[in-house]
Structures are given as C-alpha cells and as structure tokens.
PDB file with one MODEL, atoms N, CA, C and O in Angstrom:
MODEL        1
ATOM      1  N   UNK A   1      18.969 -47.767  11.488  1.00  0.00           N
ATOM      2  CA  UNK A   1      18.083 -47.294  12.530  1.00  0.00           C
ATOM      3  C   UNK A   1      18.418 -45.858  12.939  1.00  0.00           C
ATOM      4  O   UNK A   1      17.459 -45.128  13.188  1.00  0.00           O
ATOM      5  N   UNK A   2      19.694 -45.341  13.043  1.00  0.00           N
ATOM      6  CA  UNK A   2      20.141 -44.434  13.124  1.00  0.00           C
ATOM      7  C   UNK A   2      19.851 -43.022  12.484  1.00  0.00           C
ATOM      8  O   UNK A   2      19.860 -41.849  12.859  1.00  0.00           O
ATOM      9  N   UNK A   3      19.560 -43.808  11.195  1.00  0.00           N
ATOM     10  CA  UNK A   3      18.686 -42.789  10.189  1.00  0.00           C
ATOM     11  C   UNK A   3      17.318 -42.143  10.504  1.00  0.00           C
ATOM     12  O   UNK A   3      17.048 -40.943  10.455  1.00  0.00           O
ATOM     13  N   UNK A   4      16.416 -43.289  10.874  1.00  0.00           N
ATOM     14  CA  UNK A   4      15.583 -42.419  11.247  1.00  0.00           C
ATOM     15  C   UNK A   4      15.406 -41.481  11.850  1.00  0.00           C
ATOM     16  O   UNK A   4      14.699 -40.529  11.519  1.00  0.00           O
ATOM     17  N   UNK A   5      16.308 -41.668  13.281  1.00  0.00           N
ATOM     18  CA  UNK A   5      16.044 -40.569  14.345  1.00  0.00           C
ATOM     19  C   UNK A   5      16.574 -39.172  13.406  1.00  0.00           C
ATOM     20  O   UNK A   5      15.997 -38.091  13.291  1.00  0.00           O
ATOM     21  N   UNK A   6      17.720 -39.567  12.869  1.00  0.00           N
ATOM     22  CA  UNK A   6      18.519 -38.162  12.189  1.00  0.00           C
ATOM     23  C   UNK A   6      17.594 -37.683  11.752  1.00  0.00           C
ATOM     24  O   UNK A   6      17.513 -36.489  12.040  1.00  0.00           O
ATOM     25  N   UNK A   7      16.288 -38.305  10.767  1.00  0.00           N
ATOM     26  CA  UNK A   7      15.575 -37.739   9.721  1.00  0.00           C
ATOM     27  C   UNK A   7      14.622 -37.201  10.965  1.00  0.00           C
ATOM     28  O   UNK A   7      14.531 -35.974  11.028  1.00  0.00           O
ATOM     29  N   UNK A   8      13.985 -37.874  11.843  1.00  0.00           N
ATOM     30  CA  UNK A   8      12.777 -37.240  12.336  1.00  0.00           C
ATOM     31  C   UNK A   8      13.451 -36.025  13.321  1.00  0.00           C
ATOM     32  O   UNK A   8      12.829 -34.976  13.493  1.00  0.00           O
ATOM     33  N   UNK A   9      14.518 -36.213  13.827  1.00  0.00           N
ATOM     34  CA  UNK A   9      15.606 -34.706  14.085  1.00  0.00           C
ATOM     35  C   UNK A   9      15.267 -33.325  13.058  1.00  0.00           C
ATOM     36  O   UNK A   9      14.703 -32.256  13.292  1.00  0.00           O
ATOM     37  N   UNK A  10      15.801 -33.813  12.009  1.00  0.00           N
ATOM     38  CA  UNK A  10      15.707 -32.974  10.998  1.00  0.00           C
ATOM     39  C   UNK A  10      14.044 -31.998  10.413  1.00  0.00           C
ATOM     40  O   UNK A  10      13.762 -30.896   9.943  1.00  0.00           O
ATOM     41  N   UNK A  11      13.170 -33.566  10.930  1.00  0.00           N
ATOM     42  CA  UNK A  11      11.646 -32.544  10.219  1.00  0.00           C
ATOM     43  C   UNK A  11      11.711 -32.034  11.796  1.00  0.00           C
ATOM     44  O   UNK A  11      11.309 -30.873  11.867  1.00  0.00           O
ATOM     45  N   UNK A  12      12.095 -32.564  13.041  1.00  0.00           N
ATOM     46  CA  UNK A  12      11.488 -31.523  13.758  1.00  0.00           C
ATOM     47  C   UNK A  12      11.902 -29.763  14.068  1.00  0.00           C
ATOM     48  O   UNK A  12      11.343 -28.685  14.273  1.00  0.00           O
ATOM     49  N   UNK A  13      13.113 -30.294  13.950  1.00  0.00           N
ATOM     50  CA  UNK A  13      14.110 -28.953  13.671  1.00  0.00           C
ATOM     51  C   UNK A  13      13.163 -28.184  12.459  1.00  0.00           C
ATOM     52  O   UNK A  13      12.521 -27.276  12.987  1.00  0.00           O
ATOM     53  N   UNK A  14      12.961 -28.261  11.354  1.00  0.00           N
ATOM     54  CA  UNK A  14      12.297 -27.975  10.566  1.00  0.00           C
ATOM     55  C   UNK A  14      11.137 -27.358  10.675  1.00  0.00           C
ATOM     56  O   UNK A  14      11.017 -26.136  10.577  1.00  0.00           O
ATOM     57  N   UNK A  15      10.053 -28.281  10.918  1.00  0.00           N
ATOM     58  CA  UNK A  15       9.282 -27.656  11.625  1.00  0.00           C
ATOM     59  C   UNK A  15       9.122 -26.727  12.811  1.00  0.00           C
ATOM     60  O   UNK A  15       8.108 -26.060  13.015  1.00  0.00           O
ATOM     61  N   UNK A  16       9.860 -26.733  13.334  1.00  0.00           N
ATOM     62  CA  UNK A  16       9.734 -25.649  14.331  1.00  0.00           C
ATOM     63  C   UNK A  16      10.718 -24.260  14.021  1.00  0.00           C
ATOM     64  O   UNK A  16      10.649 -23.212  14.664  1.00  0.00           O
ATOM     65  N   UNK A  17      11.777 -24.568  12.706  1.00  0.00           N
ATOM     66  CA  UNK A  17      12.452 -23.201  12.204  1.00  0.00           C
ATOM     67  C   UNK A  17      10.932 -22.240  11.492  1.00  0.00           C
ATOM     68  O   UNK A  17      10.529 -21.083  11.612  1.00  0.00           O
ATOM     69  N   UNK A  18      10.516 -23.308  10.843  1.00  0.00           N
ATOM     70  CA  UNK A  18       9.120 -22.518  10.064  1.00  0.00           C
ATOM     71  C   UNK A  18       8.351 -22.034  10.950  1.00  0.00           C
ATOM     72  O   UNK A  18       8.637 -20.850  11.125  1.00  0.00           O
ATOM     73  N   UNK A  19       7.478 -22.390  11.621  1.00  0.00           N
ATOM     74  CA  UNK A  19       6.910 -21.371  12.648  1.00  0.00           C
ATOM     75  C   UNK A  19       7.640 -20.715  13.418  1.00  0.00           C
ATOM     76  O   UNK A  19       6.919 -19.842  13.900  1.00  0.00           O
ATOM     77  N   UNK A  20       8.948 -20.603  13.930  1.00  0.00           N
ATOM     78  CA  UNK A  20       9.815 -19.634  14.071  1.00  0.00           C
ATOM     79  C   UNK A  20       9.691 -18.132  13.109  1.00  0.00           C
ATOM     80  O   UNK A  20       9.460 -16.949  13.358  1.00  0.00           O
ATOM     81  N   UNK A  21      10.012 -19.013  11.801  1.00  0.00           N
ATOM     82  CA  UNK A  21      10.121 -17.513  10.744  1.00  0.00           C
ATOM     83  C   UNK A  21       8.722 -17.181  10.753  1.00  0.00           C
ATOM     84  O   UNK A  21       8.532 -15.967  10.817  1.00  0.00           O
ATOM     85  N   UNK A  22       7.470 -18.035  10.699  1.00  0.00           N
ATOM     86  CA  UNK A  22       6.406 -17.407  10.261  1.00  0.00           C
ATOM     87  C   UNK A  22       5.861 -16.297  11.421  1.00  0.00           C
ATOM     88  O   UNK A  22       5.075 -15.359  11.284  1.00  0.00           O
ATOM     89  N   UNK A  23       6.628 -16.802  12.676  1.00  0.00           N
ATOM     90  CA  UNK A  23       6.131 -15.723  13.750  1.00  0.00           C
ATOM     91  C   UNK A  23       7.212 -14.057  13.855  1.00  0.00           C
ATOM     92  O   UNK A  23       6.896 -12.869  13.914  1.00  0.00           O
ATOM     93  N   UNK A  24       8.110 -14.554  13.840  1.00  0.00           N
ATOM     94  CA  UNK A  24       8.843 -13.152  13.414  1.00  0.00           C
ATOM     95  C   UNK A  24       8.448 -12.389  12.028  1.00  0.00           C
ATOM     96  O   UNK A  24       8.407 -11.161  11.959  1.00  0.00           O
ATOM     97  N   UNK A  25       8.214 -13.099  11.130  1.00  0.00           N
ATOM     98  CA  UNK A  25       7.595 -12.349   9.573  1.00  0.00           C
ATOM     99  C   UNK A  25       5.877 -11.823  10.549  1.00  0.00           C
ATOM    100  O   UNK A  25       5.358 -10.752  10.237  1.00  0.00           O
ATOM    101  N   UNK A  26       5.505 -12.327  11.170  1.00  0.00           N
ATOM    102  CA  UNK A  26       3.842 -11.730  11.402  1.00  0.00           C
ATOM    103  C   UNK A  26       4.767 -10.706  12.706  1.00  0.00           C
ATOM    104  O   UNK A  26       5.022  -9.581  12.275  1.00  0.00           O
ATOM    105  N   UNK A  27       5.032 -10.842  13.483  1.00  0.00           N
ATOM    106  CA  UNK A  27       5.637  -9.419  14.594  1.00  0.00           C
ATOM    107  C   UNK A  27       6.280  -8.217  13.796  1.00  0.00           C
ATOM    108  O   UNK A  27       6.082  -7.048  14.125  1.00  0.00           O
ATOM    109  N   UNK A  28       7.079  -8.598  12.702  1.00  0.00           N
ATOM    110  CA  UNK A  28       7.826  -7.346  11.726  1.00  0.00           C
ATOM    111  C   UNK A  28       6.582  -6.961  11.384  1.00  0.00           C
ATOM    112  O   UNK A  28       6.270  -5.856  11.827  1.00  0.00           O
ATOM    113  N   UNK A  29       5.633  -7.615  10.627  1.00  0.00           N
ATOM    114  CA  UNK A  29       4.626  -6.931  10.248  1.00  0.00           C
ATOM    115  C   UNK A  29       3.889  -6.155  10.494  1.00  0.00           C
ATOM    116  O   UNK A  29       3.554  -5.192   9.804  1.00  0.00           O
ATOM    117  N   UNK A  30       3.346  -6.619  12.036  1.00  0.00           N
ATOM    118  CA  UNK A  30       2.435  -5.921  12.953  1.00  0.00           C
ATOM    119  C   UNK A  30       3.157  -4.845  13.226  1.00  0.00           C
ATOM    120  O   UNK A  30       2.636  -3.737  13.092  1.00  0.00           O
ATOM    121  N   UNK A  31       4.686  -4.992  13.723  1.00  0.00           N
ATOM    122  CA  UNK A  31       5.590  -3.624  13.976  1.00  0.00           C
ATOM    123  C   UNK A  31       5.448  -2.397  12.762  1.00  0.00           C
ATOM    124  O   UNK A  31       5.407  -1.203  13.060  1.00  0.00           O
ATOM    125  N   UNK A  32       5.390  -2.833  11.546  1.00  0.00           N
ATOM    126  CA  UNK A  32       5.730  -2.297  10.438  1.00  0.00           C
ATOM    127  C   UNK A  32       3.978  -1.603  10.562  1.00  0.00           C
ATOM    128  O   UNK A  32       3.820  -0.459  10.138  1.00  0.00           O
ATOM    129  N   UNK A  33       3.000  -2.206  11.031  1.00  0.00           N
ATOM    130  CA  UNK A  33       1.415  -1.776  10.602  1.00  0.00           C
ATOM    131  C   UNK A  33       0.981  -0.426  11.739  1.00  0.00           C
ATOM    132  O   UNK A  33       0.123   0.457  11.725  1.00  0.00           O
ATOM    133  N   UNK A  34       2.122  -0.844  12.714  1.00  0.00           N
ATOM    134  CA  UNK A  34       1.881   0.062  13.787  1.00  0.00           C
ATOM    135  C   UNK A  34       2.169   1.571  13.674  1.00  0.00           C
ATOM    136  O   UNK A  34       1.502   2.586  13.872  1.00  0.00           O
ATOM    137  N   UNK A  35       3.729   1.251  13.182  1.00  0.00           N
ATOM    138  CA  UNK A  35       4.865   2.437  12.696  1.00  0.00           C
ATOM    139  C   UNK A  35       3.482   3.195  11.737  1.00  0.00           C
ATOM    140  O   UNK A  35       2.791   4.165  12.045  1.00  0.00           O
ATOM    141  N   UNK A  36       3.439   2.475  10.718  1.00  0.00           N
ATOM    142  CA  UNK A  36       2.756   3.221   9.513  1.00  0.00           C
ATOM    143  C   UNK A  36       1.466   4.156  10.286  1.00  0.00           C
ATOM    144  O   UNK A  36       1.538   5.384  10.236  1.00  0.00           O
ATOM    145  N   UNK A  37       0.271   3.465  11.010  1.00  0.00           N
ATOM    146  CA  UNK A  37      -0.465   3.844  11.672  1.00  0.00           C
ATOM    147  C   UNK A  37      -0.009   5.023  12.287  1.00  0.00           C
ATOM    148  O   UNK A  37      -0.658   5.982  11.869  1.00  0.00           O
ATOM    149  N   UNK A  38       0.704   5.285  12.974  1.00  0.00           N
ATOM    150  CA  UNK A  38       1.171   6.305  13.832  1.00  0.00           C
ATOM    151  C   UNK A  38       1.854   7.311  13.026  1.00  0.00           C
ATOM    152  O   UNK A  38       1.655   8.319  13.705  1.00  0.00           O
ATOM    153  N   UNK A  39       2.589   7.714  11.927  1.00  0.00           N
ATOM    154  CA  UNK A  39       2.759   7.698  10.561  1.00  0.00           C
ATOM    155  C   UNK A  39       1.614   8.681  10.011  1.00  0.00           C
ATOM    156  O   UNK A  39       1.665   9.911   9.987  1.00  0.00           O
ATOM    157  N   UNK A  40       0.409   7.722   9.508  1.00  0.00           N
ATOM    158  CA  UNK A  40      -0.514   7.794   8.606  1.00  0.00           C
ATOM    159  C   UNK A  40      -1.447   9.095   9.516  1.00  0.00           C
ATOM    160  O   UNK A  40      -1.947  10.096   9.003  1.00  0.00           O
ATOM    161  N   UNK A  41      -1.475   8.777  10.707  1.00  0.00           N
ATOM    162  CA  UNK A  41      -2.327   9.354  12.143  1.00  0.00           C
ATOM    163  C   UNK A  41      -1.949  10.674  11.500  1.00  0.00           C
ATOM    164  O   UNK A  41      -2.852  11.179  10.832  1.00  0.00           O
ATOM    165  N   UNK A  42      -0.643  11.432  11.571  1.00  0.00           N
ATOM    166  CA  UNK A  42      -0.321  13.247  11.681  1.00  0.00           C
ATOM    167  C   UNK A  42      -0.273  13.378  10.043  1.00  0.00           C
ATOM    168  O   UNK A  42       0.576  14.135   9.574  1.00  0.00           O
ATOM    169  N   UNK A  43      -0.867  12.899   9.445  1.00  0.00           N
ATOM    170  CA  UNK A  43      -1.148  12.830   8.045  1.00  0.00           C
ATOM    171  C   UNK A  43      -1.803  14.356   7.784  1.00  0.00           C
ATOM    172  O   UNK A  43      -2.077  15.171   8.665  1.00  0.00           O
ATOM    173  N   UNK A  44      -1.972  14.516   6.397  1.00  0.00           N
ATOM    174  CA  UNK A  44      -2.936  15.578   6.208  1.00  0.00           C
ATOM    175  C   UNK A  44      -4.419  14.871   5.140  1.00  0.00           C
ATOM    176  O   UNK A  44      -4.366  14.822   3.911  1.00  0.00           O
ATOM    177  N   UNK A  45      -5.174  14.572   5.659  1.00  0.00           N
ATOM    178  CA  UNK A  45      -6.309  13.251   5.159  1.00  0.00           C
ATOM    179  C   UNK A  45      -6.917  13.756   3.356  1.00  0.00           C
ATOM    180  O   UNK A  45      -7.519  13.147   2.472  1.00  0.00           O
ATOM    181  N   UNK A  46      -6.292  15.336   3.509  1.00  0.00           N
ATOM    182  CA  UNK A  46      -6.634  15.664   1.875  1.00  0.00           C
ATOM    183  C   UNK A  46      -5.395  15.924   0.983  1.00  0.00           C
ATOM    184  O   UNK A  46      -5.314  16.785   0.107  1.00  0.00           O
ATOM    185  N   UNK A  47      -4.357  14.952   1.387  1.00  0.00           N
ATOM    186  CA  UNK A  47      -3.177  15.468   0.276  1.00  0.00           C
ATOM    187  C   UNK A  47      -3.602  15.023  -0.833  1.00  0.00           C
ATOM    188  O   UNK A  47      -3.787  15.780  -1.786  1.00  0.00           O
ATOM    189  N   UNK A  48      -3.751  14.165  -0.871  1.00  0.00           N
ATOM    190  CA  UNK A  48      -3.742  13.317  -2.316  1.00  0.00           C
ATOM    191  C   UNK A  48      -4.749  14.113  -3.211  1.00  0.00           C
ATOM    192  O   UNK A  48      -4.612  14.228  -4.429  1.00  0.00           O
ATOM    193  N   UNK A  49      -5.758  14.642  -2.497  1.00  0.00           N
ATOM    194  CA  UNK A  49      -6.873  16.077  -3.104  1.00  0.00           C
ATOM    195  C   UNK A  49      -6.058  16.678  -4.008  1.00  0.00           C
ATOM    196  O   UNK A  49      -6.114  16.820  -5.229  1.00  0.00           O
ATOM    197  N   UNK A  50      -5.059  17.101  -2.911  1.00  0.00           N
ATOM    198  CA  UNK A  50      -4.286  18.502  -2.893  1.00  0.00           C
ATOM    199  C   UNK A  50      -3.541  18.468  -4.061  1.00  0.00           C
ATOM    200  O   UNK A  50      -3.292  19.337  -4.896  1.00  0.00           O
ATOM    201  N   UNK A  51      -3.234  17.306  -3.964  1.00  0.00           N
ATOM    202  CA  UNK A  51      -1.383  17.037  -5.736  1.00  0.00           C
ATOM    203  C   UNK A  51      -2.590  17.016  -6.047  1.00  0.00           C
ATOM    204  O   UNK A  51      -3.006  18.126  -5.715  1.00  0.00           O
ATOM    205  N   UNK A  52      -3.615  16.299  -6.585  1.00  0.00           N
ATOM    206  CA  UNK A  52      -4.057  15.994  -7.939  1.00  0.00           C
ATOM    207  C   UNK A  52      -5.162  17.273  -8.364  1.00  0.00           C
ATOM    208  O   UNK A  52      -5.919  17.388  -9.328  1.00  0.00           O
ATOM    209  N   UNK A  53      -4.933  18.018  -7.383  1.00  0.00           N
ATOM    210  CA  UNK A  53      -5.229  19.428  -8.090  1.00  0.00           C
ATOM    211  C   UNK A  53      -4.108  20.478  -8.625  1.00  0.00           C
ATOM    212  O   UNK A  53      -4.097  21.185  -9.632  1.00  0.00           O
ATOM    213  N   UNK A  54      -3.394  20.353  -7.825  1.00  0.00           N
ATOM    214  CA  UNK A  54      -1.814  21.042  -8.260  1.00  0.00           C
ATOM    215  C   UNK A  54      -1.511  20.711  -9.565  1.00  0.00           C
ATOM    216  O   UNK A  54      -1.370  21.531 -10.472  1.00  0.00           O
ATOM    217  N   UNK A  55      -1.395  19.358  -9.677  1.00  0.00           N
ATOM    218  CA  UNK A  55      -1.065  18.796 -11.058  1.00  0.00           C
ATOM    219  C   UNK A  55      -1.991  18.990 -11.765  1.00  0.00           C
ATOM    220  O   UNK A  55      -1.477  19.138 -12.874  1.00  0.00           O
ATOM    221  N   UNK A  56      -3.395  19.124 -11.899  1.00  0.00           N
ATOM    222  CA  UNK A  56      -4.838  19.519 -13.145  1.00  0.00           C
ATOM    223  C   UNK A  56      -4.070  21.117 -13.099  1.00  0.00           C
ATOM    224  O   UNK A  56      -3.825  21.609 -14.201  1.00  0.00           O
ATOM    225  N   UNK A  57      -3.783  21.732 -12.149  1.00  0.00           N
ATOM    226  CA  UNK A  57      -3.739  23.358 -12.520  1.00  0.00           C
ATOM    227  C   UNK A  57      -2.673  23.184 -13.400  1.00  0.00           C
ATOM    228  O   UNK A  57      -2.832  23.266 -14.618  1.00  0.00           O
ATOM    229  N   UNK A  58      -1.329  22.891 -12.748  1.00  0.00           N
ATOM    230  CA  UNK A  58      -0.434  22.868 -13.891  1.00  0.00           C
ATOM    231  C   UNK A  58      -0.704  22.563 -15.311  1.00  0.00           C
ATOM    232  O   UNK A  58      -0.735  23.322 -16.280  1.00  0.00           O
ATOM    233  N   UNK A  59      -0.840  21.635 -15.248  1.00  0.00           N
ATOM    234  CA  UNK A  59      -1.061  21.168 -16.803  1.00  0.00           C
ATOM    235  C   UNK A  59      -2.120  22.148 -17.632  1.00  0.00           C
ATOM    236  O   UNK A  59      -2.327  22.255 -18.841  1.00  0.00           O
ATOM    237  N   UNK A  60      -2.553  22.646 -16.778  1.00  0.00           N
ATOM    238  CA  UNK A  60      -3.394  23.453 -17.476  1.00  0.00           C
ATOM    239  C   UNK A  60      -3.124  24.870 -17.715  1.00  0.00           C
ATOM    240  O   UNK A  60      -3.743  25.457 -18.602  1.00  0.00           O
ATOM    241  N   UNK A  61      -2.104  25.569 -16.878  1.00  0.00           N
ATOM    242  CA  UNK A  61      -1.135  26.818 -17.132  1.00  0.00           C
ATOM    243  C   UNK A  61      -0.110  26.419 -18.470  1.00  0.00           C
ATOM    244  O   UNK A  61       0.410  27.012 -19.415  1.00  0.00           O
ATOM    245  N   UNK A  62      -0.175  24.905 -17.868  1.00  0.00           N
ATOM    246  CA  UNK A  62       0.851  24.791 -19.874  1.00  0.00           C
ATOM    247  C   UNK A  62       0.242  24.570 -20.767  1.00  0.00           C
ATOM    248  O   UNK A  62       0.942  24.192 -21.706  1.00  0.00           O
ATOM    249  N   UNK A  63      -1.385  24.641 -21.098  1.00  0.00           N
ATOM    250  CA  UNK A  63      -1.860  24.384 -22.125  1.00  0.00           C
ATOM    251  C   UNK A  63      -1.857  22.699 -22.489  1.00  0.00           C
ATOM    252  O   UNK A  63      -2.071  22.300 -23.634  1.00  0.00           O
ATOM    253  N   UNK A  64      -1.659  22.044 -21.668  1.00  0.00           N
ATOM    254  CA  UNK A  64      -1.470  20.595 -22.108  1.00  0.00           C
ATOM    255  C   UNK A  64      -3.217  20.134 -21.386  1.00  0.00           C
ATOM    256  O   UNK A  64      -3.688  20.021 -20.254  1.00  0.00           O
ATOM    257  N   UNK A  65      -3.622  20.013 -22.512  1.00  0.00           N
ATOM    258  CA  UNK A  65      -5.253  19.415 -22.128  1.00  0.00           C
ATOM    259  C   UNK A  65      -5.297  18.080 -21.381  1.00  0.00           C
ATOM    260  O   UNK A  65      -5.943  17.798 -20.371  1.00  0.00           O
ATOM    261  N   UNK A  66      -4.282  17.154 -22.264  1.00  0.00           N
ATOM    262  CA  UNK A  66      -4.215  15.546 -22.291  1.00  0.00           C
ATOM    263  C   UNK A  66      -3.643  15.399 -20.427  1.00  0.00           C
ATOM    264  O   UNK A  66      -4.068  14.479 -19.729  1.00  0.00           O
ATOM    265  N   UNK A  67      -2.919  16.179 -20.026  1.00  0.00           N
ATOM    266  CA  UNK A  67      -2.215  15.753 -18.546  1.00  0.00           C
ATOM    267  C   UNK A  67      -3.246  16.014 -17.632  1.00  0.00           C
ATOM    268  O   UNK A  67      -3.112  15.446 -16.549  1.00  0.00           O
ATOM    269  N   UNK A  68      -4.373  16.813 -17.792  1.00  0.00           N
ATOM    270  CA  UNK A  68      -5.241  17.475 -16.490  1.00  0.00           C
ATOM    271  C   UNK A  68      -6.617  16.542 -17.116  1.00  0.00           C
ATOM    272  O   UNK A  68      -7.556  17.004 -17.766  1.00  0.00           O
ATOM    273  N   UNK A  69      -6.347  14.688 -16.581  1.00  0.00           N
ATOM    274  CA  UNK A  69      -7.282  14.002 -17.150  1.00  0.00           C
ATOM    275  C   UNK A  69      -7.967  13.703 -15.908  1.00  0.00           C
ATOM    276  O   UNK A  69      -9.070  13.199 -16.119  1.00  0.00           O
ATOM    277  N   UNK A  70      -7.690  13.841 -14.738  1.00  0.00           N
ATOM    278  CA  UNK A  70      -8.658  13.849 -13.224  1.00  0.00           C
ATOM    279  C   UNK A  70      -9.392  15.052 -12.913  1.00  0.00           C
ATOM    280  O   UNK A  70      -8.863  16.151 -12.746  1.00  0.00           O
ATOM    281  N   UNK A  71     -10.661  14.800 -12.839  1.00  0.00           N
ATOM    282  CA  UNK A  71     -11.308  16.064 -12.342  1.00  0.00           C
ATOM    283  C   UNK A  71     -11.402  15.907 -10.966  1.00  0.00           C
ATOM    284  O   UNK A  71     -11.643  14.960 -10.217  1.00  0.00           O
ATOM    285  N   UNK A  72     -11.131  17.160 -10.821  1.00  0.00           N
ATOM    286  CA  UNK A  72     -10.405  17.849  -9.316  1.00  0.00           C
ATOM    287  C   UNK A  72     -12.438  17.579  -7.764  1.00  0.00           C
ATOM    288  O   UNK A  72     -13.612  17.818  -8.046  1.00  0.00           O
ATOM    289  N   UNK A  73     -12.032  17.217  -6.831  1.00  0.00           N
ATOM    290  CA  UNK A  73     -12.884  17.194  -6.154  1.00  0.00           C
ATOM    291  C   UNK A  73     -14.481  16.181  -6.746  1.00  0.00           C
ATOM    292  O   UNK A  73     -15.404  15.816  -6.018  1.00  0.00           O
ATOM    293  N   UNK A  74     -14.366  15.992  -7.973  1.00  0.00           N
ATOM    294  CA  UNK A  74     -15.868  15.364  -8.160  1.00  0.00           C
ATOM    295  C   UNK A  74     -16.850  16.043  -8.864  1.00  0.00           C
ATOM    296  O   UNK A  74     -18.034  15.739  -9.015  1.00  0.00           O
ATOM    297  N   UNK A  75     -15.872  17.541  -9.516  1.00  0.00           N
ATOM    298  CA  UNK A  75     -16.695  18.228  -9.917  1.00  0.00           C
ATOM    299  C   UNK A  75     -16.831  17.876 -11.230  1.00  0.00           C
ATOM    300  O   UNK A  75     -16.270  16.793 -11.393  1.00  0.00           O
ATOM    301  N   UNK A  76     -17.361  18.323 -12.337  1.00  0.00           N
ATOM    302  CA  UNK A  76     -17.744  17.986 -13.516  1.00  0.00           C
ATOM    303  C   UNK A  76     -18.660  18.966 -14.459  1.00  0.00           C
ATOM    304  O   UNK A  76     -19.563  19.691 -14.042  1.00  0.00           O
ATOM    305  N   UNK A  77     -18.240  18.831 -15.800  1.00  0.00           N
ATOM    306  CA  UNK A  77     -19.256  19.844 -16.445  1.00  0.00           C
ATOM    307  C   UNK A  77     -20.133  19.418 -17.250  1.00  0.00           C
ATOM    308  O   UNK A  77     -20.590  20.155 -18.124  1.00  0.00           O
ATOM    309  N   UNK A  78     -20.569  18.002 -17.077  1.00  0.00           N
ATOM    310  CA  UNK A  78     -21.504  17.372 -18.445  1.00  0.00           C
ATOM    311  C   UNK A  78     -22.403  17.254 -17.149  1.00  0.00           C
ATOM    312  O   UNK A  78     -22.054  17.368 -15.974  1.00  0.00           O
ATOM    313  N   UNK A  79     -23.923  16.939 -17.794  1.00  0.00           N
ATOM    314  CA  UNK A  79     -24.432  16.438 -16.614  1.00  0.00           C
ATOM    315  C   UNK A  79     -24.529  14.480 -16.977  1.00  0.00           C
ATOM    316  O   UNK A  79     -23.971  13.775 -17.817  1.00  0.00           O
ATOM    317  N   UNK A  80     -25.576  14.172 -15.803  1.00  0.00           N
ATOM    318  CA  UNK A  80     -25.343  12.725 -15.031  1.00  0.00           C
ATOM    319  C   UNK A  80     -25.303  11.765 -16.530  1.00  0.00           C
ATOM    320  O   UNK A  80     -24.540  10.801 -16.581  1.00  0.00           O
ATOM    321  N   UNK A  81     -26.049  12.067 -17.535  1.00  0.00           N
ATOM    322  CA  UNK A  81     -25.838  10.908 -18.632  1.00  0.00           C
ATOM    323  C   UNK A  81     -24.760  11.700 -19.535  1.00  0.00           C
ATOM    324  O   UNK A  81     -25.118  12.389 -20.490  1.00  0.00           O
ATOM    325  N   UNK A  82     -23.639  11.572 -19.219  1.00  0.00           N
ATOM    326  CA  UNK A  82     -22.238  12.415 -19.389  1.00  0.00           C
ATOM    327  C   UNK A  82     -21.666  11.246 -20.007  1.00  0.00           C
ATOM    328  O   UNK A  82     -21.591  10.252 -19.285  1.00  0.00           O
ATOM    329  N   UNK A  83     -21.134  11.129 -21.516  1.00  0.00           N
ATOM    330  CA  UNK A  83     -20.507  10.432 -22.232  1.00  0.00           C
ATOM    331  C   UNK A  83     -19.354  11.423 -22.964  1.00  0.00           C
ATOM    332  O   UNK A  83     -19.590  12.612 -23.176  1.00  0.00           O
ATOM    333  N   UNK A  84     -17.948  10.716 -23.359  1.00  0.00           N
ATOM    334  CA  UNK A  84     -16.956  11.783 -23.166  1.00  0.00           C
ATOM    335  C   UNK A  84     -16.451  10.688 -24.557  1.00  0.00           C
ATOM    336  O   UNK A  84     -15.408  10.912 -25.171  1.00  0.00           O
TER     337      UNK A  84
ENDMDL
END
C-alpha cells in the first residue's frame, strides 16, 4: 500500500518539475526575444544590403565571376523572361 502513495508522490513531483522547466524554458525565451528586440531596434535595417554588395564588388575587383552570384539591390541585366 505504501507503494502507491510513493508512486503517486513521484508522478506528482514529476509533474509539477515539468511545468516548472517548461515555464522557465518559455521566460528565458521571452527574456532572450526581448534582449534581441532591443538589439535588433539600433540595427542598421540595410546591412545585409550592404555585405552583399561589398562582397559582389570584391569578387569582382578579383576577377572571380563565380563569387559575385547575388545581384546587388534587385537590379538585373536580362529583361523579365530572363533565363541564365
């Protein structure tokens, strides 16, 4: 008889460690979504523009055709039925 209680001890302990962790894993998170947000906020919203033009110029001061395979901004030199 003794057993049981131990066992139903045990799932309750149990159960309530798991929603324990699942609520600290969702607060780190939200902490972690906030940080980033605030973070992301003093950003500069066109870097990623910015390298992947840096990097097309480069590659292209070295003569390497194959590395400058993103065209920069959207621009393009074929027109709209453009097969490559």
């Amino acid at each position: 008889m003794l057993d049981v209680f131990r066992f139903a001890w045990f799932a309750v302990r149990t159960f309530f460690g798991v929603i324990a962790l699942v609520l600290a894993l969702y607060a780190a998170l939200w902490g972690f979504v906030k940080v980033h947000s605030v973070a992301v906020g003093r950003a500069d919203p066109d870097a990623a523009l910015k390298r992947v033009t840096s990097y097309n110029v480069q590659a292209i001061r070295h003569g390497d055709g194959k590395r400058a395979a993103v065209p920069s901004a959207g621009r393009s030199d074929c027109e709209p039925p453009c097969r490559q």
